[in-house]
Each structure stands twice: as C-alpha cells, then as structure tokens.
GULOBA-34892 format. One record per residue: x, y negated, z negated of N, C-alpha, C, CB in turn. Coordinates in steps of 0.02 Angstrom, whole numbers, plus 50000, padded with zeros to 5 digits. Glycine has a CB too. Layout:
residues N
XYZXYZXYZXYZ;...
END
This chain:
residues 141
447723865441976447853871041932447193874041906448293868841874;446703869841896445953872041854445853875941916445243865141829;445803875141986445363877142036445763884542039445313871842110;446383885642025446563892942044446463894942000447133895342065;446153894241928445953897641864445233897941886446123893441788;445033895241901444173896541914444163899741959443683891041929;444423899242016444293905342078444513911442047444753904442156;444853913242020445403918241987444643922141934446273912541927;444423918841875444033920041857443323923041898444063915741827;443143917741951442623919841988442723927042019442513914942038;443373927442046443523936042080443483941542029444383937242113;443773937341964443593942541926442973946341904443803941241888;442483939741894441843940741886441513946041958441533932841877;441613942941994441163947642058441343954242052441343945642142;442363954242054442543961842054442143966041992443413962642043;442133962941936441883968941878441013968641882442203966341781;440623964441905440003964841951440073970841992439923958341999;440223970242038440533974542095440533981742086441223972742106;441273983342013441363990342005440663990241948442253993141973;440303989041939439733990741865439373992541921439343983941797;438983989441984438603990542014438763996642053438463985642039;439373998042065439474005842093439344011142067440014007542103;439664007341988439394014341941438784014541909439824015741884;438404011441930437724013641909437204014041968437464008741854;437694015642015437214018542086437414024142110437224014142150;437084030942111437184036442125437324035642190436724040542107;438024037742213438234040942290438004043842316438634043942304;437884042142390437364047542446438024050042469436734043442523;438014055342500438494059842548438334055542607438304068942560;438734054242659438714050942731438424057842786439634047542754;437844055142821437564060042873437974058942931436774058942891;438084062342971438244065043046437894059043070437934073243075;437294058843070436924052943117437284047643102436124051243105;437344044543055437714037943035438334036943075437934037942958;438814041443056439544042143095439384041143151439964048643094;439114046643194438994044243256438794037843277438634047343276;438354034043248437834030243270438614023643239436814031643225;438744021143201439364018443190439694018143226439644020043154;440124024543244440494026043304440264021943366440444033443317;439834022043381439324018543462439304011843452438374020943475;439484007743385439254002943391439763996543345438554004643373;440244001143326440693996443301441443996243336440743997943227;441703990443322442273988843368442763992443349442483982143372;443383993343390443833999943379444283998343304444424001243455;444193989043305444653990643228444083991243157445303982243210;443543989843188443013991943103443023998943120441973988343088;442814003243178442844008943168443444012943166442494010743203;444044011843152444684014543135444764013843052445274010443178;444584009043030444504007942972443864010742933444564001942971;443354012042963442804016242931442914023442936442144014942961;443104024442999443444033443000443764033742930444184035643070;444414030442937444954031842882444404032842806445614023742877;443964027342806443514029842739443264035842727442954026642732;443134039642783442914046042768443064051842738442844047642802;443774051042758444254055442743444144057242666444954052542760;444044064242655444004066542577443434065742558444404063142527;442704063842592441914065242587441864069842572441494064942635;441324074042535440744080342547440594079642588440194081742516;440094084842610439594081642689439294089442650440054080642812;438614088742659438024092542690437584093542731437774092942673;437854096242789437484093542857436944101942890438334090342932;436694099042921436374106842960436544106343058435204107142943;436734110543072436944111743157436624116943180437714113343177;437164116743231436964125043281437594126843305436374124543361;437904134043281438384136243331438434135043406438384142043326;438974131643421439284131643505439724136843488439734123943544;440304139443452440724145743482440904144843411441354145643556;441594150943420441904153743367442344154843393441704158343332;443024152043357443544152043403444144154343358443644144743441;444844157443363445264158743328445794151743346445484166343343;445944150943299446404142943304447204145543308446294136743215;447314138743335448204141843335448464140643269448804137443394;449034147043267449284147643186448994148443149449524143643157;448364152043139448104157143114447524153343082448564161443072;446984160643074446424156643041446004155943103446654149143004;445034155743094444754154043110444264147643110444744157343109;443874145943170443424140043149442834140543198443804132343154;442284136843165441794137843191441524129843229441374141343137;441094130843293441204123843319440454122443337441784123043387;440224117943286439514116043268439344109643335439484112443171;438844111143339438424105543375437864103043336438134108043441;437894095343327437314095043273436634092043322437564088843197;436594092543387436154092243411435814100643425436324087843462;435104099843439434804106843441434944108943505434054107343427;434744114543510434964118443579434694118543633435004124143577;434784114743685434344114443738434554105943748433464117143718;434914101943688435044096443719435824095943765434964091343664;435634090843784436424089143825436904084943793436334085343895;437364090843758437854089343713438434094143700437544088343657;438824094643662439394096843639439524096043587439794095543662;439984102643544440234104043471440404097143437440904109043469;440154093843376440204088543353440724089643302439594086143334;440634096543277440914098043208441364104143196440354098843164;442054104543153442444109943173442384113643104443234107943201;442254117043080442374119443020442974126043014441684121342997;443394124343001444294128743010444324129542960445054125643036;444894132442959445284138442933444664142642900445944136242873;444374144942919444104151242900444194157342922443604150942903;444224162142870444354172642880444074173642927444014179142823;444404177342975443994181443010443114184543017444334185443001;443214187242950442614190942927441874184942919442874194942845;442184177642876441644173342882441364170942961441874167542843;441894169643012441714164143063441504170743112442434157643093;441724178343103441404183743164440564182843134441804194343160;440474182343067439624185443052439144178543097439354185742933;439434174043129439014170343162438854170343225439134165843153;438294168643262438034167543310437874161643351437704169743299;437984162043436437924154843450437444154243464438254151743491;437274147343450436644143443461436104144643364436144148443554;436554148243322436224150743268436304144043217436554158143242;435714142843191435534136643157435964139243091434614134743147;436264133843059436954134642991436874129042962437874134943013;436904128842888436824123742841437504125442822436194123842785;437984116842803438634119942803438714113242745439174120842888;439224115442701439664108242658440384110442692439704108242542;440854104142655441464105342657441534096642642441764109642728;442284096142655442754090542627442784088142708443604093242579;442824083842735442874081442794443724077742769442114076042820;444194080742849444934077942852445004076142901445464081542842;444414073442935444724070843006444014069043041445224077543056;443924063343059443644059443102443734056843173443634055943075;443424059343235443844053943280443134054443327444794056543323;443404049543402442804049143444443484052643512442294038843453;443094055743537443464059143600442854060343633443954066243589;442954055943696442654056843790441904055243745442764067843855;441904049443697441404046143691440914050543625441104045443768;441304055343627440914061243577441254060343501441074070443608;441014060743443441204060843379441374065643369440864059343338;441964068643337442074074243331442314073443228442684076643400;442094078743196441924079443130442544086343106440974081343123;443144086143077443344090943052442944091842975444074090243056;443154098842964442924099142896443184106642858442074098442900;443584104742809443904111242781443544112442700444874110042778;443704117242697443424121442624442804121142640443544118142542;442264125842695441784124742709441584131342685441694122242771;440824131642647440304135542642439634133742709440074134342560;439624141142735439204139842771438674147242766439574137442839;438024144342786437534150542771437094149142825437124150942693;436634154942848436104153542929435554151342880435814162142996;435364147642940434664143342919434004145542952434734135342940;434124150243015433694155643041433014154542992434104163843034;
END
C-alpha cells in the first residue's frame, strides 16, 4: 500500500516538475527542416504520433512558389517548395483556401515568407507534405 502512495506521489512530483518547466520555457514554432528530417527517420508509429502533434502549430517558414492552383470546391492555394529553385524537388507546402486575388498576385519560383496554422501533416512518395490554413503570405524578393 506505502509503495502505490509513493509512486503516486513521485508522478505527481515529476508531473508538476514537468508542467512548471514548460511554463517557464518559451515555445519555438517547429521548422519544415525538423518535420522532414523526423519524417526520414522515425518509425511509422512515432511518426504517426508526432504528425498528429502538429496539428494546430503556427509555423513561420520561407519557400518558393511551384504553382497556384484553384482547389476543388472553391477557393485557392498556393504550392510552396521549401527547397530553392534549381534543386530536385517538389511542393512541400499547401497553403489553401485562399481568394483569388491573394494566390493570382504570385509568382513561380518567387521566394514567400508565409505563417499559418498547420491541419495536416503527411509523407507521400517519400515527400512531406505540409498543409496550412489561415495563411499570411508576403514576397521575399
């Protein structure tokens, strides 16, 4: 009976350790490089379970337009590559539902500093792919 009061206590102790030390450590936003680099290197059930963490991040990342595309059921999106241009790669990052008027003023291959809320994580044909809605985006030209 003492030993499940002391372990009991001990969890308690670590857990309120634990949450004090969170809150007195300022949160980094998670980079693109990380995800990816995670993605490559963790097994499909840590990385199913680290995706799912993402969900509902900030992100402040910088890319390069691959295209601009009109999505089905309305609304546009813009489809970032966060490698530079000239490497051998493909759109990493989707930034949707955006107006018309925002996702036409861009250009491909045009360098973009972008935020938003990331809702979706996955790896497809080995590639990370990054949704991200409520996005501000501006050229970095």
């Amino acid at each position: 009976m003492n030993n499940g009061k002391k372990s009991y206590f001990i969890s308690f102790l670590s857990a309120a350790t634990f949450a004090f030390s969170l809150a007195a450590t300022p949160v980094r936003a998670v980079e693109f490089e990380s995800i990816r680099e995670n993605m490559n290197h963790m097994t499909s059930i840590a990385w199913d379970e680290y995706k799912s963490s993402l969900k509902g991040q900030r992100v402040s990342w910088t890319g390069w337009v691959s295209d601009v595309k009109e999505q089905w059921g309305g609304g546009y999106k813009i489809l970032v590559d966060m490698d530079p241009p000239g490497s051998v790669s493909v759109q990493d990052v989707y930034l949707e539902n955006l107006p018309k008027t925002v996702a036409a003023a861009f250009s491909k291959k045009e360098k973009v500093r972008f935020s938003g809320t990331i809702t979706s994580v996955m790896s497809m044909l080995g590639s990370c792919a990054v949704t991200i809605q409520n996005a501000n985006i501006n050229s970095s030209n």
